[in-house]
Structures are given as structure tokens and as C-alpha cells.
C-alpha positions as CSV (number, residue, x, y, z in Angstrom):
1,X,-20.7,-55.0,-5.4
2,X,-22.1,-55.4,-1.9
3,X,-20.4,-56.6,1.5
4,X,-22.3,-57.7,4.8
5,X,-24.5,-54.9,5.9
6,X,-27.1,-55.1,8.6
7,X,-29.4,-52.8,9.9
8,X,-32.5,-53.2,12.7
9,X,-35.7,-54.5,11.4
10,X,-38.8,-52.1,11.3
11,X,-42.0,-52.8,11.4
12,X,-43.1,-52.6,7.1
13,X,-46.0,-50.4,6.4
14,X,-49.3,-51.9,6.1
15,X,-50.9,-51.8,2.6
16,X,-54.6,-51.3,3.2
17,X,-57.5,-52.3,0.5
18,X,-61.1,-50.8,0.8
19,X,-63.9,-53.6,1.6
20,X,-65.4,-53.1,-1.9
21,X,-62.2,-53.9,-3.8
22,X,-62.0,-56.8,-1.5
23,X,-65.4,-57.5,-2.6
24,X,-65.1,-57.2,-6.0
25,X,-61.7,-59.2,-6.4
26,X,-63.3,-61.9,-4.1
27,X,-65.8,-62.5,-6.8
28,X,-64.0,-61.1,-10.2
29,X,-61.2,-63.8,-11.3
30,X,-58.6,-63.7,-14.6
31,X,-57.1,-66.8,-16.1
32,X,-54.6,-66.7,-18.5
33,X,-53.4,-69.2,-21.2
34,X,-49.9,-69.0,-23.2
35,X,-50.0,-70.6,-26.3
36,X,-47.0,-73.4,-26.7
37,X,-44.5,-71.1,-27.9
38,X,-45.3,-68.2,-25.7
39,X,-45.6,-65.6,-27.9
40,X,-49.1,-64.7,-26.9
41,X,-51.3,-65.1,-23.8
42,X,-55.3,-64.6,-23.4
43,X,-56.6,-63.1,-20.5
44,X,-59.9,-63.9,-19.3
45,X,-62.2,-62.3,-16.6
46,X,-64.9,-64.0,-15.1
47,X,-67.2,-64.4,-11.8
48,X,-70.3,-63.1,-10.5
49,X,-71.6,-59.9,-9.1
50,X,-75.0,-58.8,-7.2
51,X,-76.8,-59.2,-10.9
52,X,-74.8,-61.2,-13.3
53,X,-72.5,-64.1,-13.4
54,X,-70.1,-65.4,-16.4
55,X,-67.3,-64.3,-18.1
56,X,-67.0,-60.2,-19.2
57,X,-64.4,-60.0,-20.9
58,X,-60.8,-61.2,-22.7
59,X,-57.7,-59.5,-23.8
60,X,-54.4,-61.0,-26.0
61,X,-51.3,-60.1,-24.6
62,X,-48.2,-60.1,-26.9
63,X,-46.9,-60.3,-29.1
64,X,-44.0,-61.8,-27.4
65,X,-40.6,-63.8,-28.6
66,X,-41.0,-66.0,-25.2
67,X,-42.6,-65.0,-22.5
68,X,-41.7,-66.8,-19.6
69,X,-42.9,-64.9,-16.2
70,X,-46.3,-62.4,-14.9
71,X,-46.6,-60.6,-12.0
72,X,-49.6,-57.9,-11.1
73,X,-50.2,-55.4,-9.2
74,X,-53.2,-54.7,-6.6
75,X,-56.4,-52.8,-7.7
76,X,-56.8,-49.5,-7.2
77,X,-60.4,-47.7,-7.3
78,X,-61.8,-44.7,-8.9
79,X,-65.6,-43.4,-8.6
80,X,-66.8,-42.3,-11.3
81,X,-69.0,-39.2,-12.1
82,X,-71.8,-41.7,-13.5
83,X,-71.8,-43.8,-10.8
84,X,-69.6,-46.6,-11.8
85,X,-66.5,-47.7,-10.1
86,X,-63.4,-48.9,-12.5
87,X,-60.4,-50.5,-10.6
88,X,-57.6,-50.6,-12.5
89,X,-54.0,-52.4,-12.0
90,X,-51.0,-53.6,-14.2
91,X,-50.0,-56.9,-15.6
92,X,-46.4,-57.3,-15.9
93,X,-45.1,-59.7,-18.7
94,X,-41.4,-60.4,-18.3
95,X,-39.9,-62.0,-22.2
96,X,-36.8,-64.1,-22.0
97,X,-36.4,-64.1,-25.8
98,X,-36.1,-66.9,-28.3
99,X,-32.7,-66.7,-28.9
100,X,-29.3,-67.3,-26.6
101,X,-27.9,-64.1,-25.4
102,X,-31.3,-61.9,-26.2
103,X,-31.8,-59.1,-24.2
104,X,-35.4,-59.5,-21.5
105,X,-38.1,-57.2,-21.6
106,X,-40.7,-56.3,-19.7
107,X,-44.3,-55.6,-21.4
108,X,-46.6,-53.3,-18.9
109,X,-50.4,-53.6,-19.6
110,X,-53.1,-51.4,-17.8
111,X,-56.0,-53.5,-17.3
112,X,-59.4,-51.5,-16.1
113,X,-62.6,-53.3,-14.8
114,X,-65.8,-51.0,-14.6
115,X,-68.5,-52.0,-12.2
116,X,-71.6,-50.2,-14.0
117,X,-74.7,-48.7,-11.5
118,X,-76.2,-51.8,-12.6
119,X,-73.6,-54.2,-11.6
120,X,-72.8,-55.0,-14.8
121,X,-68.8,-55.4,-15.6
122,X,-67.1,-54.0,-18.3
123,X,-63.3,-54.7,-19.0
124,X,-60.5,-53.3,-21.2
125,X,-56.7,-53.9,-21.7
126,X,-54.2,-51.6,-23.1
127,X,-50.0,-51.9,-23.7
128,X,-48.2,-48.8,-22.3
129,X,-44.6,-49.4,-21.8
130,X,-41.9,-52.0,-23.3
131,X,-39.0,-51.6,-21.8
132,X,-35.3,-53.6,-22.7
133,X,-33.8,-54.6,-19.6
134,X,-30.1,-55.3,-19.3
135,X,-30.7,-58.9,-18.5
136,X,-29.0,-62.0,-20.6
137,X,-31.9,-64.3,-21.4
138,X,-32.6,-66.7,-24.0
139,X,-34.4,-70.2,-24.4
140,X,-32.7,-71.7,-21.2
141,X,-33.0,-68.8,-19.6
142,X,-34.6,-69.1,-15.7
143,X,-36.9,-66.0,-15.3
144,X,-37.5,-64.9,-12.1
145,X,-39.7,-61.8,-11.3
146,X,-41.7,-60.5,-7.8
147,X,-42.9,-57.0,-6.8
148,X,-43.1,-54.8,-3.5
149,X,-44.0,-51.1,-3.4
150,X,-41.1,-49.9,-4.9
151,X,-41.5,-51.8,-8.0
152,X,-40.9,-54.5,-10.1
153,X,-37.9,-57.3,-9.4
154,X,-36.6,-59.2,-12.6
155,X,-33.7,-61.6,-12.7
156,X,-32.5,-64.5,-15.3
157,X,-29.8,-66.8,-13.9
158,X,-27.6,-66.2,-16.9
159,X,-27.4,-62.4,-14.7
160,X,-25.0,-61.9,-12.1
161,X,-27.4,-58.8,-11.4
162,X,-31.3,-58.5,-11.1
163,X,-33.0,-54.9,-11.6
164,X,-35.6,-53.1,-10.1
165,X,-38.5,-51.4,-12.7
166,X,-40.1,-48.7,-10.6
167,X,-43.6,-47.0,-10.8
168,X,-42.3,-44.5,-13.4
169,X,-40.5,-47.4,-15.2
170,X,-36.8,-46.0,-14.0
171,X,-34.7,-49.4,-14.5
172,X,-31.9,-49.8,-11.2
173,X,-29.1,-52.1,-11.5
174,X,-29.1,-54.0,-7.9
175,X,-26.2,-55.3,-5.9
176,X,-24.1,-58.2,-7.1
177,X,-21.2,-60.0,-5.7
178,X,-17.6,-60.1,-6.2
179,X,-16.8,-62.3,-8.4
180,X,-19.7,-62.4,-10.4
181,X,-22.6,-65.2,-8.8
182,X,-26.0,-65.6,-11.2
183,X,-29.4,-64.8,-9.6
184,X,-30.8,-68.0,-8.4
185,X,-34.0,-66.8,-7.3
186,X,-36.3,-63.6,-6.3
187,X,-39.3,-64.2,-3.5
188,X,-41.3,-62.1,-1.7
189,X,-43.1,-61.9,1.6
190,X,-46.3,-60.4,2.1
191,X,-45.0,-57.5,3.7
192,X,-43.2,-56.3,1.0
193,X,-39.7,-57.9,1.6
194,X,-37.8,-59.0,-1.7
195,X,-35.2,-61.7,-1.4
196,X,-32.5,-61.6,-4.3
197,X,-30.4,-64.7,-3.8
198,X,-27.4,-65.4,-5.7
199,X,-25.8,-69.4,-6.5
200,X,-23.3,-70.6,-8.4
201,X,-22.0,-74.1,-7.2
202,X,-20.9,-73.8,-3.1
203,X,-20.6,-69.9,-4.0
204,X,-24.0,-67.4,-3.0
205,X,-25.2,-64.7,-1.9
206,X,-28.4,-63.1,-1.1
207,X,-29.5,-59.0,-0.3
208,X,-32.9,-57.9,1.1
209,X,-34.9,-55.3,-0.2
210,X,-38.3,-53.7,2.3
211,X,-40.6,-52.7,1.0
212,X,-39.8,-49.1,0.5
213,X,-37.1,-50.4,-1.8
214,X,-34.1,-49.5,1.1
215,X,-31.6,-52.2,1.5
216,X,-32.3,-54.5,4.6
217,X,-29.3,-56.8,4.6
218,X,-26.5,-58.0,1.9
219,X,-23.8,-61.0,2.7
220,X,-22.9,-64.3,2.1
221,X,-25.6,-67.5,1.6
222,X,-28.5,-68.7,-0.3
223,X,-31.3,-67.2,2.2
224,X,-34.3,-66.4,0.6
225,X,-38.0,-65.2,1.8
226,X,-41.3,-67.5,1.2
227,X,-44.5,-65.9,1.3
228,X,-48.2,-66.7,2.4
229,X,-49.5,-68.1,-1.2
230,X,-47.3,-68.9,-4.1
231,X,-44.5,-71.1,-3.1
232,X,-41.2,-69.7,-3.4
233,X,-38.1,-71.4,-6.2
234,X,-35.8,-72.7,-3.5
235,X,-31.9,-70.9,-4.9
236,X,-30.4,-73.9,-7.0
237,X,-33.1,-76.0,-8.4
238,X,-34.3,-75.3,-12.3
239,X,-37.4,-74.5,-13.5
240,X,-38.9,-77.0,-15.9
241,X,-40.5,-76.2,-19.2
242,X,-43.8,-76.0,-20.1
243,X,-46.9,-73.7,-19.5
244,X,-49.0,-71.5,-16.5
245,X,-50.8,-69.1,-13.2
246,X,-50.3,-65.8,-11.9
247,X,-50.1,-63.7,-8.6
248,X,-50.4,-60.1,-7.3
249,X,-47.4,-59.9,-5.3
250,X,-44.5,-62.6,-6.4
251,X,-44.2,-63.7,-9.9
252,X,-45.7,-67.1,-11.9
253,X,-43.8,-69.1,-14.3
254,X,-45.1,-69.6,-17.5
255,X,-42.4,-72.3,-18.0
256,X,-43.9,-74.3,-15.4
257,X,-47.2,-76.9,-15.9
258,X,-49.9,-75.8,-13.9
259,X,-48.0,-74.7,-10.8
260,X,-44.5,-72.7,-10.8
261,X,-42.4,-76.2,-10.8
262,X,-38.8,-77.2,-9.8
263,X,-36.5,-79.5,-11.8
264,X,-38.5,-82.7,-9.6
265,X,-41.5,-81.7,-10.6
266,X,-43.0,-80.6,-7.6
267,X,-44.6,-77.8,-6.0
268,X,-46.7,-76.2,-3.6
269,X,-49.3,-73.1,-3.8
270,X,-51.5,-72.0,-0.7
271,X,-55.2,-69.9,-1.4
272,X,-57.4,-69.2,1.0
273,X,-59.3,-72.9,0.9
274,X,-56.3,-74.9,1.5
275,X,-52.4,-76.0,0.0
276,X,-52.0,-77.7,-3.6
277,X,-49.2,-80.0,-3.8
278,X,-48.1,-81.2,-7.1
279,X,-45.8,-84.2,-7.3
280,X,-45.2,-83.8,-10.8
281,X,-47.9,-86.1,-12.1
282,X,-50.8,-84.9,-10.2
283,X,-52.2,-82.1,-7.6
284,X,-53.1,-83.0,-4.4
285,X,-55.7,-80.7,-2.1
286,X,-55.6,-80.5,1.1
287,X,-58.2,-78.3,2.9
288,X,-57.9,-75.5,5.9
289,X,-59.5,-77.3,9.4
């Protein structure tokens, strides 16, 4: 259990990317597509490079009994003897289960992109860890799920605790509140803070994690972080069911249409070209000046 603790804020290391990952992932895009009872998802990669345009390659994740949230991780590169460059990172698949009171898991795929001498892309995917968290799920189960340098963050609100999955898969048990208050929601900035906010009612609390994993602050509220892309749950609303997107640094909803989606049906997601705000019915761009 956690009481109000506050420390002085540092500055949060810098996570730098080389100009030809950058490259590549400006041009390289995967979509992925659940099927209605989640218990698969295709992955597809596509784009252009100096030489070739299309789509290179697709994958099936699963089988899962309900998948309900992704999150990945940023590329990392390799040269390679034969003068190719691979970039590989992990998709994170978080499963709620299809039945009330199931345990969640999280499936960790390896996905490895090859850039060939002649700019040609290859692309493979591989499971390589299930693990059983000790999270209450189930059908009405809200998944939550975000990532900083220190790992993985997964929550349900049928949880009065969220866990941390580091890089070698270790699972922590994070703070929680006395009494018991369900997770409500996990965000992340892009500076690697996590926000674990807790809600039950006109009780709530909230701790936040840096990016290192150290504990920033812990008390009483329902603050949360928002981030630079995907729009963050606000603490008390429900997430909606139905299906897609992903992210490289907070998580996407599978249980949401099109966008991650609150109990009103709207949401809002920001790329580099602009904000999309859907109002439940429809998206509606609206373009950088």
C-alpha cells in the first residue's frame, strides 16, 4: 500500500533513434485486424523503400481467448555481415480472457524487418514468451496497458493492483491503496512517465512511475498523464466494445472502433499531419497550420 510521497523532478533521459531507423519507420507501416471475437489478429507491413513499394509481409497473432489491448516497442537495428540491416522490436498482446474471473496474459512476439542491399524488405514474426499475470479479467474486463523503459504496464479495472513486465519478463506487483481502489486507467508521456490511476466512486488514487521505473509520486486523486499522440482514457469513463490501432509507447484498445473510445463514443488521436476526433459516428481531420 502506498502513502503521499514526493520527490524533485529530474530531467528523464532522452531516448535517441538513428536517422535510418527513422527513415525506415517513416516509410514501413503495420496494420493489424482482430477478428470479432478476438482470438486472432493479422499483422500486415507495408510502404515503400528506395526500390519497391507494396505490402512485404503478414503474420497471425494468437491464438488468443480475447485479446483486448497492444503495445510495441521501438526498433532497434543490427548490420548485418551481408550488408543488410534487420530492425527488430516486440509486439505486446495483452488477453483479458473469455470468461469472468480468468486470469490476463500477456503474449510477447519478436517481429524482425530486413532491409536487403537491394532495398528489398523481408519480414518475419515469432511468439517467445506467454506469461499469466495476476490480474482479474474477463469479458467486461477494461484492459489497460502502456510502456516506458523499464517495461511493460498492465491493469484491468476488476484489479486493485497493475503490474509491471520488465525486459527479462520479471512480473512486479505495483502500489495499491488502502482499502482496495480498481485501476482506472494507465497513460504515458513521451518521456517515459507512467501514470497508474486508481477510481472507485469519489474514492482514487494515482502513483507515477519515470522512466527508469523509480517511483515519482503516490497519493490521493485521479491524476493521470496524456501524451503527444494517442489520446489518453480519462480515470472513470468505460471503454466500449468493439474492434482496433496500435502505438509504440502507450497502449491501443482492441475493444474500441477505429480509435481507443470512451463510453460516449468519442475520441481523439494526434500523428504528425494533424488531430482525429471521433464523435462516435464519424472521424473528423483536422490538419497542422
Amino acid at each position: 500500500m502506498t502513502a503521499l510521497t514526493k520527490k524533485t523532478l529530474l530531467a528523464a533521459p532522452i531516448l535517441c533513434i538513428s536517422a535510418e531507423v527513422q527513415a525506415l519507420e517513416a516509410d514501413l507501416y503495420n496494420t493489424y485486424s482482430a477478428n470479432s471475437a478476438k482470438t486472432s489478429i493479422i499483422s500486415a507491413t507495408c510502404g515503400s523503400t528506395t526500390n519497391s513499394s507494396g505490402c512485404y509481409g503478414s503474420a497471425t497473432l494468437g491464438s488468443f481467448r480475447r485479446a483486448c489491448a497492444m503495445v510495441a516497442t521501438s526498433k532497434v537495428e543490427k548490420r548485418e555481415p551481408n550488408g543488410s540491416t534487420t530492425y527488430r522490436r516486440q509486439i505486446v498482446v495483452m488477453d483479458k480472457g473469455a470468461q469472468t474471473g480468468a486470469q490476463v496474459m500477456l503474449s510477447i512476439y519478436r517481429e524482425t524487418q530486413t532491409l536487403t542491399s537491394n532495398e528489398d524488405v523481408t519480414v518475419s514474426t515469432s511468439k517467445i514468451k506467454t506469461l499469466t499475470l495476476p490480474l482479474v479479467g474477463g469479458p467486461s474486463a477494461s484492459c489497460f496497458l502502456a510502456r516506458n523503459s523499464a517495461g511493460f504496464y498492465v491493469g484491468t479495472d476488476k484489479s486493485p493492483n497493475a503490474v509491471r513486465v520488465s525486459s527479462t519478463f520479471a512480473v512486479a506487483t505495483l502500489p495499491g491503496f488502502s482499502p482496495p481502489v480498481p485501476v482506472a486507467s494507465i497513460s504515458v508521456m513521451q518521456n517515459g512517465f507512467v501514470s497508474v490511476t486508481h477510481k472507485s466512486g469519489s474514492r482514487s488514487g494515482f502513483s507515477l512511475f519515470r522512466n527508469d521505473g523509480s517511483l515519482e509520486l503516490s497519493g490521493g486523486g485521479d491524476e493521470f498523464v496524456v501524451g503527444n499522440q494517442n489520446g489518453a482514457v480519462i480515470p472513470g469513463t468505460t471503454m466500449s466494445s468493439a474492434s482496433i490501432p496500435t502505438a509504440t509507447t502507450s497502449g491501443t484498445l482492441l475493444d474500441a472502433q477505429a480509435h481507443p473510445v470512451a463510453s460516449n463514443g468519442k475520441s481523439v488521436v494526434r500523428n504528425s499531419a494533424g488531430v482525429v476526433v471521433h464523435d462516435g459516428v464519424q472521424d473528423f481531420h483536422f490538419a497542422n497550420k
